[in-house]
N, C-alpha and C positions, 0 to 999 in steps of 0.2 A: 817895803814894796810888796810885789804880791806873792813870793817866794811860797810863804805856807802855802798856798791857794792850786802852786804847779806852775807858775810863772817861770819862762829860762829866757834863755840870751837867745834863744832862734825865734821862741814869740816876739825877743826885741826888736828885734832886724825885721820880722815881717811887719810891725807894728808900725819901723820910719817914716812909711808914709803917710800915715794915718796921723801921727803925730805933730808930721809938718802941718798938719791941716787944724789943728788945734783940737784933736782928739783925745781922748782919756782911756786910757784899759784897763777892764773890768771883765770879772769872769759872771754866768748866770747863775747865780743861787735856787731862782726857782721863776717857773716861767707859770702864767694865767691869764689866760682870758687879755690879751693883746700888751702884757704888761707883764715887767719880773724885779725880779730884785735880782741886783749886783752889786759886787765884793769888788771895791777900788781902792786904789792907796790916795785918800785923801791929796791933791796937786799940793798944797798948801804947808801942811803939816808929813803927809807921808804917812800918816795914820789910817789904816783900816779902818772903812766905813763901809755900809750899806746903803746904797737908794735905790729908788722906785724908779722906772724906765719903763719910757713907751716902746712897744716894738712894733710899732704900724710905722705904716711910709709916713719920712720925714718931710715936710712942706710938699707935698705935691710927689714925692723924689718914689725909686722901690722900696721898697722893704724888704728886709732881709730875708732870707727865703728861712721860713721854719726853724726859729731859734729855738734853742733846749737848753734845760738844765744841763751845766756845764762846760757850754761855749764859751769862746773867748770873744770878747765883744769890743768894739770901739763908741765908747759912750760919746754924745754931744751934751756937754752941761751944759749949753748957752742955749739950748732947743725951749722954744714955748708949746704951752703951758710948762712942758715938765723934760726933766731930760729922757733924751732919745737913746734907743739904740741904730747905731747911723750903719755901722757894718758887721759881719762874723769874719771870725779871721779861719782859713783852712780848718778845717778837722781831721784829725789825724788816726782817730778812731769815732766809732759808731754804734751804737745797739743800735736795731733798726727789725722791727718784727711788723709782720701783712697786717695791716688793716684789719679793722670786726666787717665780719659778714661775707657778703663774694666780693669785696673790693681787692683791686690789685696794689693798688697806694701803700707805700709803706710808711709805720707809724717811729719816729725816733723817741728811743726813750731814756739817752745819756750819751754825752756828745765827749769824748775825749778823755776817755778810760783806758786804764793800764788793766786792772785785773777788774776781773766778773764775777763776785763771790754768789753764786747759786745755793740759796738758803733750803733745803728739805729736811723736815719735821721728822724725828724719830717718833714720835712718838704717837704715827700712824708704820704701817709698812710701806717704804718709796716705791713710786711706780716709777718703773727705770726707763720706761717709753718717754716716759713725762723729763726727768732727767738728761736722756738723751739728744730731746729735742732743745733742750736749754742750753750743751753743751755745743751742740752746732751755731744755736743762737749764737752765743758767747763767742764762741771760732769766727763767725763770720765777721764780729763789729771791729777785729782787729784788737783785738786785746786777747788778754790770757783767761783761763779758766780757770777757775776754783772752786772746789764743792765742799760745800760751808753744813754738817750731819749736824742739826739744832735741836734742844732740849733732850739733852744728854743724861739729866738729871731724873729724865723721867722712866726711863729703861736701864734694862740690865744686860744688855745684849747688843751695846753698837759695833762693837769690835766688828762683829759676825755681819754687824750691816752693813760698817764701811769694806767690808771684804767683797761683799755682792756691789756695792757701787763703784769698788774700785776697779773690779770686770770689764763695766760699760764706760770706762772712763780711763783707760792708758793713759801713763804718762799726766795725769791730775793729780795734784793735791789734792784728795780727801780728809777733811779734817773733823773733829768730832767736838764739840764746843758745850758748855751748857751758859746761855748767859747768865743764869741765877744764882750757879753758884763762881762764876769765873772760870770753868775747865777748861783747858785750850787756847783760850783769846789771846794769852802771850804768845803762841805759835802762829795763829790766825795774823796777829798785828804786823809778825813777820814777815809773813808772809804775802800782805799786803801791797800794792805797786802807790807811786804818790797818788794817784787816784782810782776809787775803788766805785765800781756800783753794786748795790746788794738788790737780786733780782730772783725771784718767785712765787708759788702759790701764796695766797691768802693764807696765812696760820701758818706759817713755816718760821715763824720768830722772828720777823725782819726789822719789826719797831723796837722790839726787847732789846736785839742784840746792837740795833743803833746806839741804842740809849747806852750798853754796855760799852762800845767800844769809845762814843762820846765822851762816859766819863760823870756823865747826867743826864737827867732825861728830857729829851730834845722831840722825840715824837711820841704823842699820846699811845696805848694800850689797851689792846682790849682782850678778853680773854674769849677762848676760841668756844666754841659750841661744840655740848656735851655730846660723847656719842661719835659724833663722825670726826670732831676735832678740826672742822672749817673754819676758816676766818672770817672778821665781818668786817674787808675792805676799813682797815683802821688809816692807813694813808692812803691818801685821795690823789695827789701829787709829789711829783718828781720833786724831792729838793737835796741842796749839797749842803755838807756839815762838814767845819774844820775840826783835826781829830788833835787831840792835847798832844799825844806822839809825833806831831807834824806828818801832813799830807789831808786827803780829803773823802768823804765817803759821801753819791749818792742812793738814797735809800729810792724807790721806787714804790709802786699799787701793790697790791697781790694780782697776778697774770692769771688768768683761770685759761683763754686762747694763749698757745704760743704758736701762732703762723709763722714759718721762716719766710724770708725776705731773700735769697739767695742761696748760691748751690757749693760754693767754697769751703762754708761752715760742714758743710753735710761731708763731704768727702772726708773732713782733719778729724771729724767727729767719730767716723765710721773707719778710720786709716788700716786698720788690719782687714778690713774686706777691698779696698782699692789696691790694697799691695796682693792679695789674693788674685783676683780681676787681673792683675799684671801677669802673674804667672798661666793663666789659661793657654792652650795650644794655638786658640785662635784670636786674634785683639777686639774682633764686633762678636767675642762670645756672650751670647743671651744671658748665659748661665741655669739652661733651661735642660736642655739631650744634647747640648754638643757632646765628642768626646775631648777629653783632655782638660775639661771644667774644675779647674783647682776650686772655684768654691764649691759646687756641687761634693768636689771629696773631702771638703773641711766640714761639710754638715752630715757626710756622711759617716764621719768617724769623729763626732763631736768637736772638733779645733773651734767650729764655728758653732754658736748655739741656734737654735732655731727660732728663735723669740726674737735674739737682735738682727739675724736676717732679715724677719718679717718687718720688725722697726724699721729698719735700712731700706726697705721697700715703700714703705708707706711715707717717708719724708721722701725719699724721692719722687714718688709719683705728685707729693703736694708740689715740691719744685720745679717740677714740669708742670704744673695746672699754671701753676704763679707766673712762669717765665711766657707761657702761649697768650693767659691774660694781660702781661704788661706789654707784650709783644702786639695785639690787637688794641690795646690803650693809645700805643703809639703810633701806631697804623691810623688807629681814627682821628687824633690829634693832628697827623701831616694833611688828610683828608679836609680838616675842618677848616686849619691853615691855608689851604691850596684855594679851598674855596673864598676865605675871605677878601685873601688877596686879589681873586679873579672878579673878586663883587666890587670890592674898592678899586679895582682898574678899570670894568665899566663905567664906574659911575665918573669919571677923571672926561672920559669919551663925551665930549657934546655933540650931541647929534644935528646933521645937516639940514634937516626936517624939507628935504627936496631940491634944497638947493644945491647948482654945479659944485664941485671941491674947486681951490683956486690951480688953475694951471701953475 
């Protein structure tokens, strides 16, 4: 069955109906351009196989809303041309980051993940703003975090790194890895949930260390640019890999934008200045000249640094931009709605063109 894959007995129960219906379940391996590949137990033999599935509306029917790598899906093999994806079954976790540009739309980029391995390059200096923003990410999709300190092999000094990452990151595994020569990845593989997504910048070692924890190598390589140590966008798309150790890892782009998508992540991410905020004299303290400002006195006698303040400032004010823009999104959507419906109920109206109405 599909056990390796993260298949349990509650996907089965939610699956009965689907299956009264002569449906098949299949998790997404990787999604494109209206079309993916899914991992099924063969009906027949019970054998692991892969096919090709439409994910556009079946005969006429919806479409599932925005299938991703690593939903669980209900296939129709009897669908023409080719088999369908006919439903998504709940998701129970989410990565889900703002859209490019001033969009409000949020973009999914791994659907039902246990840990978030956040891949950062030693061998630049981490920008901890940029980290921060990941671990919120990672907080928000419901899943756990993990900070994955990559090419270990190439410094002499991550100790000292992982000590400054582990600052901004309570209560996270920080881990220190080298995929080249194997450092760590027995601790990493541990540490592991049955399904992993490995998510960050460009050149942060995310196809290396696929390939490493693979076993072989599964996504192509490219070596980073000299000098700044940038990536050149080596995976294009989101795809899942089963891992020889049983369970499953998706590997994701390099993110250059991390827009958050929500305000939950930011508070678990930031939890030593919310438990600060709590202790204030007043509960709607600014944190600006009240008196009795427990943070104003945690920066005042350094508890609180001044850099993660400012970070803590600047996700939040993007999560109020996001929340006013989804808010007016939806405001014009009820508008556009109200209208249609009051267009399609005139037009229902046949007019009496001067004649009496009947008594």
């Amino acid at each position: 069955m599909l056990s390796p894959y993260g298949w349990t007995a509650e996907l089965s129960e939610q699956f009965e109906l689907f299956a009264e219906a002569g449906l098949v379940p299949a998790r997404l391996a990787r999604v494109d351009r209206g079309q993916a590949d899914a991992v099924l137990a063969d009906p027949g033999t019970g054998e692991l196989r892969t096919v090709r599935a439409d994910t556009r509306p079946v005969s006429g029917g919806a479409a599932p809303a925005n299938p991703c790598t690593g939903d669980w899906v209900a296939l129709d093999l009897a669908a023409e041309p080719m088999t369908a994806v006919a439903a998504l079954l709940p998701r129970r976790s989410a990565i889900i980051r703002k859209g490019a540009g001033k969009s409000s739309e949020g973009q999914v980029l791994a659907a039902n993940v246990d840990t978030v391995l956040i891949a950062v390059s030693l061998a630049l200096d981490p920008d901890l703003g940029r980290v921060e923003r990941f671990l919120a990410l990672a907080y928000e999709s419901g899943a756990e975090p993990l900070v994955v300190l990559t090419k270990s092999d190439l410094v002499g000094d991550a100790e000292f790194v992982r000590e400054d990452v582990e600052r901004i990151a309570p209560g996270v595994p920080v881990l220190v890895v080298s995929a080249e020569t194997g450092a760590g990845l027995d601790v990493l593989r541990a540490c592991m949930g049955a399904t992993s997504a490995l998510i960050g910048q460009s050149g942060a070692g995310k196809s290396t260390l696929t390939n490493a924890l693979a076993g072989h190598q599964v996504m192509t390589v490219q070596r980073t640019r000299e000098g700044d140590e940038k990536g050149r966008h080596t995976t294009t798309t989101r795809e899942l890999f089963a891992l020889p150790g049983g369970g499953v890892l998706i590997d994701t782009p390099g993110l250059r934008g991390v827009g958050l998508y929500g305000g939950e992540g930011l508070q678990q991410a930031f939890a030593e200045i919310d438990e600060l905020a709590g202790r204030c004299r007043f509960p709607d303290c600014s944190h600006l000249s009240e008196p009795g400002c427990a943070v104003r006195a945690a920066l005042a006698d350094g508890t609180l640094a001044q850099r993660r303040w400012e970070s803590y400032l600047k996700l939040q004010r993007e999560n109020e931009w996001i929340a006013a823009r989804t808010d007016a999104r939806l405001a014009a959507d009820r508008v556009r709605g109200w209208k249609q419906r009051s267009k399609e109920a005139r037009g229902n109206i046949r007019p009496w063109h001067g004649r009496r109405a009947p008594s």
